[in-house]
KEKE-3310 file (N, C-alpha, C; in steps of 0.2 Angstrom, whole numbers, plus 5000, padded with zeros to 4 digits):
npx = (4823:4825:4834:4832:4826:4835:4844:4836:4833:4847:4846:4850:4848:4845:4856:4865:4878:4888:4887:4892:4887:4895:4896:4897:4890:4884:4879:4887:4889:4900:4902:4903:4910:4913:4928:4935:4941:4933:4929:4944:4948:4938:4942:4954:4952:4944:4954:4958:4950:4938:4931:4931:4941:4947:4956:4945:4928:4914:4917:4912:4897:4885:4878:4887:4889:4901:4912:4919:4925:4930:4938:4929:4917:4905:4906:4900:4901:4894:4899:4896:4889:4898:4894:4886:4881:4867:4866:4860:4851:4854:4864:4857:4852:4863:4865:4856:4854:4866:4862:4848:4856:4860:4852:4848:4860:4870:4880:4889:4902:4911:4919:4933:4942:4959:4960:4957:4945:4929:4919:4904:4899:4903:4896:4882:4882:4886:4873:4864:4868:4868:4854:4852:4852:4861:4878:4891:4908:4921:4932:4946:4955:4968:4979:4992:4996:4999:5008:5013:5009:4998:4986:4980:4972:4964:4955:4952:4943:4934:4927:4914:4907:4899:4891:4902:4906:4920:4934:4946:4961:4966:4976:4971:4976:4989:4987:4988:4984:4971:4966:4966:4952:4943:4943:4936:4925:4920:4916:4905:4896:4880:4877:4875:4870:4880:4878:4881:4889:4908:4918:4914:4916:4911:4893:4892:4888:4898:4897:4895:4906:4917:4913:4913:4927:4931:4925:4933:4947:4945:4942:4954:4962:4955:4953:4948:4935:4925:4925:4914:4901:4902:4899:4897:4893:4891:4889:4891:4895:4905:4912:4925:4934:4950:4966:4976:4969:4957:4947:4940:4928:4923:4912:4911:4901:4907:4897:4896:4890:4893:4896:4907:4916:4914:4925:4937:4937:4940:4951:4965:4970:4962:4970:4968:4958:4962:4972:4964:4956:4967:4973:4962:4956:4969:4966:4955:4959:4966:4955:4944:4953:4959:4963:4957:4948:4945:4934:4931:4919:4911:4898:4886:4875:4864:4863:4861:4862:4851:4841:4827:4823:4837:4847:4842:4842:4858:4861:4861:4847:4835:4822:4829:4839:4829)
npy = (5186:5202:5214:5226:5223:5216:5227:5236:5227:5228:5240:5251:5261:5266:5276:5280:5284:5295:5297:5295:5295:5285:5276:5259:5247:5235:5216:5203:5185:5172:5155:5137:5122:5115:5123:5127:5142:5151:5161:5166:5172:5183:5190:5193:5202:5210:5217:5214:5205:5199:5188:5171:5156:5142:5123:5116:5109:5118:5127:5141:5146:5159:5169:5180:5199:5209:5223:5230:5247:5256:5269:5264:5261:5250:5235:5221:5209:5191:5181:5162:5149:5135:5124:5107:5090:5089:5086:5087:5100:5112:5109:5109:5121:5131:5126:5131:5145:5148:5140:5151:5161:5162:5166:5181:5187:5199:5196:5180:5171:5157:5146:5133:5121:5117:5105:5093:5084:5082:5081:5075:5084:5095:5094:5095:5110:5115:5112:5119:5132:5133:5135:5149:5168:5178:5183:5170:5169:5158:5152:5147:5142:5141:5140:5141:5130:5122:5117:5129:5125:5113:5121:5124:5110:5110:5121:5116:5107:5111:5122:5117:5116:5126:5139:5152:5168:5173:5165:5161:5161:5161:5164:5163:5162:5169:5181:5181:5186:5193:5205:5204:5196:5207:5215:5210:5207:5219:5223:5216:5223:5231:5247:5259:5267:5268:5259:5256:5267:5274:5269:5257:5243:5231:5221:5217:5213:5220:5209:5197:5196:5196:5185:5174:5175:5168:5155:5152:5150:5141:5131:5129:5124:5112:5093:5086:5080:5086:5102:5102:5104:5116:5130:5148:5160:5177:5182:5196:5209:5226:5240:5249:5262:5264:5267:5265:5266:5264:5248:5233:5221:5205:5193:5177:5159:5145:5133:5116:5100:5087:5079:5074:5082:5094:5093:5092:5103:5111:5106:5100:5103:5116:5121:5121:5127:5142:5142:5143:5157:5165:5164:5171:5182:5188:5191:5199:5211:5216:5218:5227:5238:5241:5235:5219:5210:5195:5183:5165:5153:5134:5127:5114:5108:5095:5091:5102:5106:5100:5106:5117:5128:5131:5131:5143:5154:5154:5161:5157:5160:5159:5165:5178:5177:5177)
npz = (5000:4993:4986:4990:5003:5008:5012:5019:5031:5036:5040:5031:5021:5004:4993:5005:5004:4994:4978:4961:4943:4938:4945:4953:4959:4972:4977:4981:4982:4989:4985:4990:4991:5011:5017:5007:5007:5008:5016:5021:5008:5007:5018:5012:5005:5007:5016:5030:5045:5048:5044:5052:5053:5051:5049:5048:5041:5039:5045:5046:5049:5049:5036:5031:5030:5024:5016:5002:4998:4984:4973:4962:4966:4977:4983:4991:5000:5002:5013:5013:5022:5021:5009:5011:5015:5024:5043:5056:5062:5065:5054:5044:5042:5040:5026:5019:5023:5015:5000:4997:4995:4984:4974:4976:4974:4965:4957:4955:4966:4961:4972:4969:4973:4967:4956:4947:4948:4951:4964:4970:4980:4974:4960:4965:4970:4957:4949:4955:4952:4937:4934:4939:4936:4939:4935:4933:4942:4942:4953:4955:4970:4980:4973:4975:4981:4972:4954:4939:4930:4931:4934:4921:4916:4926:4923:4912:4914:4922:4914:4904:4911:4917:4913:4914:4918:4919:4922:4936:4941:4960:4975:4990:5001:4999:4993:4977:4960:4966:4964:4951:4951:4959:4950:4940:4946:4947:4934:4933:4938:4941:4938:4949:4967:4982:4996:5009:5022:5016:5025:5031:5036:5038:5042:5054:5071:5082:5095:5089:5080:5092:5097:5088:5085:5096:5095:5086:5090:5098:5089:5085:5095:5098:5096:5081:5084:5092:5086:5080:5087:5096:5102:5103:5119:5120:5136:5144:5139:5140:5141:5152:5161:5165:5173:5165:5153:5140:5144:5140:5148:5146:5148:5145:5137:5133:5124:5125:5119:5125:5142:5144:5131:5138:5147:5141:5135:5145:5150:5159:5176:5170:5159:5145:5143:5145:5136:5125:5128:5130:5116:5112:5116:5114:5099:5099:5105:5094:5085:5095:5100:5111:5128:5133:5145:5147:5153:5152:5153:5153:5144:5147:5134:5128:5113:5105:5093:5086:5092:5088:5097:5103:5095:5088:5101:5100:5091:5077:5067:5057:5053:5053:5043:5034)
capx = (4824:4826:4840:4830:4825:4842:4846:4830:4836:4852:4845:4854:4845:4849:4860:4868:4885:4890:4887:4892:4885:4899:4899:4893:4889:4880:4879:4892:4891:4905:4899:4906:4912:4919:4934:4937:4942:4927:4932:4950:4947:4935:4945:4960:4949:4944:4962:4955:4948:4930:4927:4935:4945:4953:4957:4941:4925:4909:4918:4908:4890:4881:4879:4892:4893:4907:4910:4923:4924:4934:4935:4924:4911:4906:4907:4895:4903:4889:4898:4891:4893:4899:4886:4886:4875:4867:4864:4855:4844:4861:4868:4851:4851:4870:4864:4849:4858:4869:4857:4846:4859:4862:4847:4849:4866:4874:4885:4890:4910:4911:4926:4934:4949:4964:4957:4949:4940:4923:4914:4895:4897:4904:4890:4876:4883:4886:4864:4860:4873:4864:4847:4852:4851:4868:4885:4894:4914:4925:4937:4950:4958:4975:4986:4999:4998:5001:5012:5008:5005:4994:4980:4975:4968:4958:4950:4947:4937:4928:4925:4909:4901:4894:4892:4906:4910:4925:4937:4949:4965:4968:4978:4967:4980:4995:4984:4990:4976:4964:4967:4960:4947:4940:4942:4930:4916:4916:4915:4899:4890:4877:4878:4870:4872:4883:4872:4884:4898:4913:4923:4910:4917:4905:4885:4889:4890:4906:4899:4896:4914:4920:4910:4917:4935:4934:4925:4939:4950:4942:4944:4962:4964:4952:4951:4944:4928:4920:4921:4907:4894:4902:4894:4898:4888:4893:4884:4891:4902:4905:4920:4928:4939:4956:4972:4981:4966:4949:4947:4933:4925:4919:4912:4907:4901:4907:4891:4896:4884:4892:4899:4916:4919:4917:4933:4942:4938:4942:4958:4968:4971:4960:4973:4966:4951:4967:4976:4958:4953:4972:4975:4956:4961:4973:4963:4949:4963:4967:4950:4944:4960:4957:4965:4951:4947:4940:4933:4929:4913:4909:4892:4885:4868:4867:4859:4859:4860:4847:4836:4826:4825:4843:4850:4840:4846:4863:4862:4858:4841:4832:4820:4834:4842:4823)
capy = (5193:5203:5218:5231:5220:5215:5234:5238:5222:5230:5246:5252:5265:5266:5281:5280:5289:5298:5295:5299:5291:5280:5271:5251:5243:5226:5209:5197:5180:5164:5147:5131:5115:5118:5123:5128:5145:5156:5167:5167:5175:5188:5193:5195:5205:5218:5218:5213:5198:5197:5182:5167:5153:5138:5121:5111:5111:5120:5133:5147:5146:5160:5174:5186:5203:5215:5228:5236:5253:5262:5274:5261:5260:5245:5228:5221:5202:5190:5176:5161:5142:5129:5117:5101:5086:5092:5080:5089:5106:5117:5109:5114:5131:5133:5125:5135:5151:5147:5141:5156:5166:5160:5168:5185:5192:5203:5191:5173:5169:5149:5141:5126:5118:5115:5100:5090:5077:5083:5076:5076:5090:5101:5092:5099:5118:5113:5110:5124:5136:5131:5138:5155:5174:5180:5179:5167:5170:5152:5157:5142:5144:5139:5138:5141:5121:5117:5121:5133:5121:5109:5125:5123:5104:5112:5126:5112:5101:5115:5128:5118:5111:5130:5146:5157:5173:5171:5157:5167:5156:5165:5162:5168:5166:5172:5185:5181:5187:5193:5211:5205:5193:5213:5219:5205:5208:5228:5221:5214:5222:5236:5255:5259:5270:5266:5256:5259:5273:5271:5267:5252:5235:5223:5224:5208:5216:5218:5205:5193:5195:5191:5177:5170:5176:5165:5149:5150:5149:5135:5125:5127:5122:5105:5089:5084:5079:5092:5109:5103:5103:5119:5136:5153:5165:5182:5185:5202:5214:5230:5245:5255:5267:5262:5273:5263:5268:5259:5241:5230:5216:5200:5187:5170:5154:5140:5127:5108:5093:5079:5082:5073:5086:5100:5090:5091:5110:5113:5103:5096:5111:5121:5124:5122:5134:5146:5142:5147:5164:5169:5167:5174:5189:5195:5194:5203:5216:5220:5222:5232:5242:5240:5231:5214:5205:5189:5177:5160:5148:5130:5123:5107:5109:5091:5088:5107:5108:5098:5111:5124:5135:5132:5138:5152:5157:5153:5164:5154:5162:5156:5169:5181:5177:5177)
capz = (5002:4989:4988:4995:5010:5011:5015:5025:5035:5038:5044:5026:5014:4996:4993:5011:5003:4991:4970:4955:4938:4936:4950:4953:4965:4970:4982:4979:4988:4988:4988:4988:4997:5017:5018:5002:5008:5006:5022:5020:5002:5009:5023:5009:4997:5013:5021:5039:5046:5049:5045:5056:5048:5051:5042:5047:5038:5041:5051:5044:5050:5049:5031:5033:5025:5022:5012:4999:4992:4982:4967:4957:4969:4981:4983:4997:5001:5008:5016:5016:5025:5015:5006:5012:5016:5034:5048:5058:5061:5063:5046:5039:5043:5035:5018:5018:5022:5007:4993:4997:4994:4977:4970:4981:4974:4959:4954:4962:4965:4965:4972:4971:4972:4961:4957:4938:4952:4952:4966:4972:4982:4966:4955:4966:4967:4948:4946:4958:4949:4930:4937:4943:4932:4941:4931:4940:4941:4943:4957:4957:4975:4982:4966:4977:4982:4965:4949:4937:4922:4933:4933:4913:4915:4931:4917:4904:4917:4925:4910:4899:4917:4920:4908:4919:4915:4920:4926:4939:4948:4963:4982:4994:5006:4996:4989:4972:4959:4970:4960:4945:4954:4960:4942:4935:4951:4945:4927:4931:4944:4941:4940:4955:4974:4988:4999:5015:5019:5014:5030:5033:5034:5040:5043:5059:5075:5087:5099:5086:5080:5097:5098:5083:5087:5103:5091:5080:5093:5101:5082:5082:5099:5100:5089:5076:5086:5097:5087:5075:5094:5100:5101:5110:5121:5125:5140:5145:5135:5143:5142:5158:5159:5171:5171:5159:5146:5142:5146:5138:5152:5141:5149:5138:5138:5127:5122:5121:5119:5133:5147:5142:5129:5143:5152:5135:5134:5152:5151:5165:5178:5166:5153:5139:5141:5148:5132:5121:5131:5129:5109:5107:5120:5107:5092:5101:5107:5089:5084:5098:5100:5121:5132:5136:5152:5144:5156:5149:5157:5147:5150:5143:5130:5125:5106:5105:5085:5085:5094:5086:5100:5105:5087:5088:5105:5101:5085:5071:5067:5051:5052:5054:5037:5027)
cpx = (4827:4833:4837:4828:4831:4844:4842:4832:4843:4854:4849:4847:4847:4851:4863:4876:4881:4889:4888:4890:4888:4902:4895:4895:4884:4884:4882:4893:4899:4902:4902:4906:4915:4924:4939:4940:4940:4929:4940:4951:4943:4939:4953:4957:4949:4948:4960:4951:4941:4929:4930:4937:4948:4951:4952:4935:4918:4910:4913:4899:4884:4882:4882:4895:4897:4909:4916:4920:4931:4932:4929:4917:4911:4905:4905:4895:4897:4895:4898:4894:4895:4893:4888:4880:4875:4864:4862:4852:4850:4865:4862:4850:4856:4867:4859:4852:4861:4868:4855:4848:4862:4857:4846:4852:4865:4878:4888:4897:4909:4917:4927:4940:4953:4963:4954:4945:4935:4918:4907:4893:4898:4898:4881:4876:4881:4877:4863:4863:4868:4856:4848:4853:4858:4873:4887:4902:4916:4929:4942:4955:4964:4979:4993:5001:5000:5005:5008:5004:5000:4986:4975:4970:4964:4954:4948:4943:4932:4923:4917:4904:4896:4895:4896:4908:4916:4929:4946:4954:4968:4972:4974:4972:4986:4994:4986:4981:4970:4963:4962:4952:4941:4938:4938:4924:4915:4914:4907:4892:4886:4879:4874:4873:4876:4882:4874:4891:4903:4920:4920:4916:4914:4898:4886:4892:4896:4905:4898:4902:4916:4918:4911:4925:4936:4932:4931:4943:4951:4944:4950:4965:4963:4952:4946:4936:4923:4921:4914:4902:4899:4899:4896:4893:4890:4889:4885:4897:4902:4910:4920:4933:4946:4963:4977:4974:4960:4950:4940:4932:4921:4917:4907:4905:4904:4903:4894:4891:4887:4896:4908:4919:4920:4924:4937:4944:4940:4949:4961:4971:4967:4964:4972:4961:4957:4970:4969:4958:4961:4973:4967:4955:4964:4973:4957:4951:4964:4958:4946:4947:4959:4960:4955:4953:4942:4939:4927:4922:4914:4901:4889:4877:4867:4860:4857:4856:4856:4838:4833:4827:4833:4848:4849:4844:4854:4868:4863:4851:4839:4827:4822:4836:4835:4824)
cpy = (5196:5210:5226:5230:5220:5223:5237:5233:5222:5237:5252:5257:5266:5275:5284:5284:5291:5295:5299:5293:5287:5274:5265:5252:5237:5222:5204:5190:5173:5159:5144:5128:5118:5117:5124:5134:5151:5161:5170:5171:5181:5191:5196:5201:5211:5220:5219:5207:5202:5191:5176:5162:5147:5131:5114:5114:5115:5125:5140:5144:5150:5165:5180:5190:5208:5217:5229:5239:5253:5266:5272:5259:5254:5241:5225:5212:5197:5183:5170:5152:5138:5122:5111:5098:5087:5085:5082:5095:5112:5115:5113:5120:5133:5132:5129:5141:5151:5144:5144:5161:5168:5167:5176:5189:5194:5198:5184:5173:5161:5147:5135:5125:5116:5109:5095:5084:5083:5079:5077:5081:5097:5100:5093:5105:5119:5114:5117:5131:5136:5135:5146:5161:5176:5180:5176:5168:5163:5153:5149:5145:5141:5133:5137:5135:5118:5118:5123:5129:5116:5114:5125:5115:5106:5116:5121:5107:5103:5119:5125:5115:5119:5135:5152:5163:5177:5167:5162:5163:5161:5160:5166:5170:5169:5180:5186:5180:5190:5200:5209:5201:5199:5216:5215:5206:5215:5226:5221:5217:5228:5244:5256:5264:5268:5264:5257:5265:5267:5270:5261:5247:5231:5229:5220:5215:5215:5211:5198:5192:5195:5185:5171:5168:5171:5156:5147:5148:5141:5128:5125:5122:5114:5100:5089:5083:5085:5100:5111:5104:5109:5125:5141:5158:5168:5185:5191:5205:5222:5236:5248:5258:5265:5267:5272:5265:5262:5251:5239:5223:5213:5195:5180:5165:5150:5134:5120:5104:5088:5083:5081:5077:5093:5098:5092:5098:5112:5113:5103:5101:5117:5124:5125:5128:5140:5147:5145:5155:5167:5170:5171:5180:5193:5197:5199:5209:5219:5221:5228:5237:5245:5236:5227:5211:5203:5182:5172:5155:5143:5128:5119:5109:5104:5092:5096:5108:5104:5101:5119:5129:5135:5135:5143:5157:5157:5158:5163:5152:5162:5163:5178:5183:5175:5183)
cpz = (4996:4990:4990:5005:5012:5015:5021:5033:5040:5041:5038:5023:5009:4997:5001:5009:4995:4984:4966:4950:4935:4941:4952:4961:4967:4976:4977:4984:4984:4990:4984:4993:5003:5015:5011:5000:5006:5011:5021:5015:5003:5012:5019:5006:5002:5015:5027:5037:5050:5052:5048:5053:5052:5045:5045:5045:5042:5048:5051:5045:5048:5041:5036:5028:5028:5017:5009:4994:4989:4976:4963:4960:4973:4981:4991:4996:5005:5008:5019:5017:5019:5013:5005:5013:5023:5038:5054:5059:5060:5056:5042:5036:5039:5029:5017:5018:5017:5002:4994:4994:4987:4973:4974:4980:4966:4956:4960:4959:4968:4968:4974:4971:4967:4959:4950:4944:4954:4956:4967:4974:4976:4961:4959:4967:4960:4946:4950:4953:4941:4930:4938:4935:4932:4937:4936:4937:4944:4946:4959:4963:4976:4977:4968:4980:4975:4960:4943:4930:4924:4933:4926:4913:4921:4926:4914:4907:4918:4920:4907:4907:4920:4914:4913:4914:4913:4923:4928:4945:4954:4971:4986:5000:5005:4994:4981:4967:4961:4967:4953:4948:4956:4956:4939:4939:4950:4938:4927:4935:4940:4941:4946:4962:4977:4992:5008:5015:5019:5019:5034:5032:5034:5044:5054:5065:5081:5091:5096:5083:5086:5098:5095:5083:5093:5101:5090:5084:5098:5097:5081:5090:5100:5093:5085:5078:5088:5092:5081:5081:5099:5098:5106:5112:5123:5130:5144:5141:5137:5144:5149:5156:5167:5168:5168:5153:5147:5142:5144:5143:5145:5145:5145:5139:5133:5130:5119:5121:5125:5136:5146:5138:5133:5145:5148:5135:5139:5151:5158:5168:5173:5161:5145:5137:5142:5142:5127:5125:5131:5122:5106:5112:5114:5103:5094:5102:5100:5086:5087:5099:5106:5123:5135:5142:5150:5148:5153:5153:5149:5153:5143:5142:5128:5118:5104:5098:5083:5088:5091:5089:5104:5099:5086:5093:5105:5095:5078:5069:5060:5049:5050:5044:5032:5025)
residu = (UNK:UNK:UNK:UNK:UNK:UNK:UNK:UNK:UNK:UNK:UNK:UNK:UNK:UNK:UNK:UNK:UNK:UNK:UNK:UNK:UNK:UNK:UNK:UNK:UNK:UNK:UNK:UNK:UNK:UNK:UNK:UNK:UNK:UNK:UNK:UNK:UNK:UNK:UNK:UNK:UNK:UNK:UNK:UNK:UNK:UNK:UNK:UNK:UNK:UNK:UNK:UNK:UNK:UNK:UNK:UNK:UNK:UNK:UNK:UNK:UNK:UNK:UNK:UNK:UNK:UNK:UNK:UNK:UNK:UNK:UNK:UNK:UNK:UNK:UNK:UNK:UNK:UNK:UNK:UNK:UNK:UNK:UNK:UNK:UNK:UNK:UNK:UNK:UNK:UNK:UNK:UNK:UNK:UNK:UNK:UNK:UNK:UNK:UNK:UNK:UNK:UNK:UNK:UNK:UNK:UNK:UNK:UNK:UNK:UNK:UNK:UNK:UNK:UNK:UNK:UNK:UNK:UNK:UNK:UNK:UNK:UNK:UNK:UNK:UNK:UNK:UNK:UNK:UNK:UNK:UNK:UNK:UNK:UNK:UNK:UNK:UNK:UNK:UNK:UNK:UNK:UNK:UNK:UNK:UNK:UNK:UNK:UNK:UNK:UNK:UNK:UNK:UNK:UNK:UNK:UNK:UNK:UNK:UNK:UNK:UNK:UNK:UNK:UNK:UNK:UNK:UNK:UNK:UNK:UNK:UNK:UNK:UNK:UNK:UNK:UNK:UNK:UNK:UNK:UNK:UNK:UNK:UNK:UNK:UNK:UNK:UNK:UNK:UNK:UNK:UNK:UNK:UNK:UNK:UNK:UNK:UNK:UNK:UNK:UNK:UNK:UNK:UNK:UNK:UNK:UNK:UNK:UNK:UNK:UNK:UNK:UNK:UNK:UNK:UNK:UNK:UNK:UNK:UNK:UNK:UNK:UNK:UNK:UNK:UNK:UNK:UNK:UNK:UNK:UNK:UNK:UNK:UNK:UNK:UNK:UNK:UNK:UNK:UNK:UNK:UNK:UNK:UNK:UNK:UNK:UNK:UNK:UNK:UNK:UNK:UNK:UNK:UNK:UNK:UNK:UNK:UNK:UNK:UNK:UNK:UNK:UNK:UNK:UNK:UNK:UNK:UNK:UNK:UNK:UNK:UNK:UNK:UNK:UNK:UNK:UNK:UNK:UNK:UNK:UNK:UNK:UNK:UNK:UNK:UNK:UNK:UNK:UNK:UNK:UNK:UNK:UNK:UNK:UNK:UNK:UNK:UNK:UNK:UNK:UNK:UNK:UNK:UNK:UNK:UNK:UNK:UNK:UNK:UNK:UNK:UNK:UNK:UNK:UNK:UNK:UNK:UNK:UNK:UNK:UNK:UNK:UNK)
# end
């Protein structure tokens, strides 16, 4: 999809704001290993959360954009899952999703880890990266786990393995750098329109941010096993009006694969599903800016991500993202 589809896809028209002849703009994706903090990084760069976060991998599934403006024009964030080895038709679709998008943007941001260990997964971005027209930016992430003089033998590892534009250490969650990180993606992008207005943040729709706000919630809550085979369904979303002020009606499903991890998510008295629908309640409230009435259901899909028409209906649409 090229970058007029991409806009047509988005219901976008070129010159949708305002221009003057000095102003850029362009598609910027993140790619790298899970959990290398491609969302956390976006979500810092917009000032708001979008995109959902925690500290296991392949939390980000589907292409996710969001938008900054300012006086220099806009910056149109795609982020995308992390590239790993898939195991089955739901990992597929993520590496698909994020190769695809390689060849698709303005400029690619890579990130890795503070790190001189070069693994398999680095040295296959590494071949895919070698191939592409794009400037690529080297975005070394969370410096703030390290000291400062441990950063220059991460440059001298990384720097001859790609032709970078630039090599740019940054915290995503500190926000340390992420100013000049801004100042190198206007550097490179195009003179061009403003592709959305400028009060835009994101293209994803509010019930897909809630539907992620209540994943996310689900991966901080459960182990390490079940939040790779979970999945959520918003099956009504609805506002009223009540004499405390408007009220948004949510009600959800959460999608596992066996029946024992329904039990886990349920929890013993139902507390745990009580303890998810209440921390994904509050984030739903700040985004909304409504008081929510979030009721939770689980229902067992067993070998779902190994379903094409179950990914599809669950919102990981292949067709979607051509």
């Amino acid at each position: 999809m090229n970058l007029d589809e991409m806009l047509a896809a988005s219901g976008i028209s070129g010159g949708a704001a305002a221009v003057n002849g000095n102003t850029k703009s362009g598609f910027v994706t993140f790619v790298g290993r899970p959990n290398v903090g491609k969302s956390t990084l976006m979500n810092r760069l917009i000032g708001q959360k979008i995109a959902i976060t925690s500290n296991k991998p392949q939390t980000t599934r589907n292409k996710i954009q969001t938008v900054f403006t300012d006086e220099r024009g806009q910056i149109v964030f795609v982020d995308t899952p992390g590239i790993h080895k898939a195991k089955n038709k739901l990992g597929e679709y993520m590496v698909g999703a994020a190769e695809k998008t390689i060849g698709e943007v303005d400029v690619i941001c890579w990130l890795v880890e503070p790190t001189t260990f070069i693994g398999a997964g680095e040295q296959h971005i590494i071949e895919k990266l070698k191939k592409v027209k794009a400037p690529v930016i080297l975005v070394i992430n969370k410096v703030d786990t390290i000291k400062k003089e441990e950063i220059l033998p991460v440059i001298d590892r990384y720097k001859n393995e790609v032709d970078f534009v630039e090599i740019i250490p940054v915290s995503a969650r500190n926000g340390d750098n992420t100013d000049d990180l801004i100042n190198a993606i206007f550097q490179y992008l195009p003179y061009g329109p403003m592709y959305y207005d400028e009060d835009t943040i994101t293209d994803q729709p509010m019930r897909q941010i809630v539907s992620e706000l209540i994943r996310e919630k689900a991966l901080h809550a459960l182990n390490e096993e079940i939040p790779h085979g979970i999945a959520v369904v918003i099956d009504s979303m609805k506002e009223r009006k009540s004499p405390k002020g408007l009220i948004t009606d949510i009600q959800a499903t959460i999608i596992c694969e066996r029946d024992s991890h329904k039990g886990i998510i349920i929890g013993k008295g139902g507390q745990m599903l009580k303890k998810i629908g209440a921390n994904a309640r509050y984030e739903i409230e700040r985004q909304l800016e409504t008081k929510v009435n979030l009721q939770l259901w689980v229902k067992v899909k067993k070998e779902w991500r190994d379903s094409d028409i179950l990914i599809k209906n669950f919102g990981y649409d292949k067709k979607k993202d051509e």
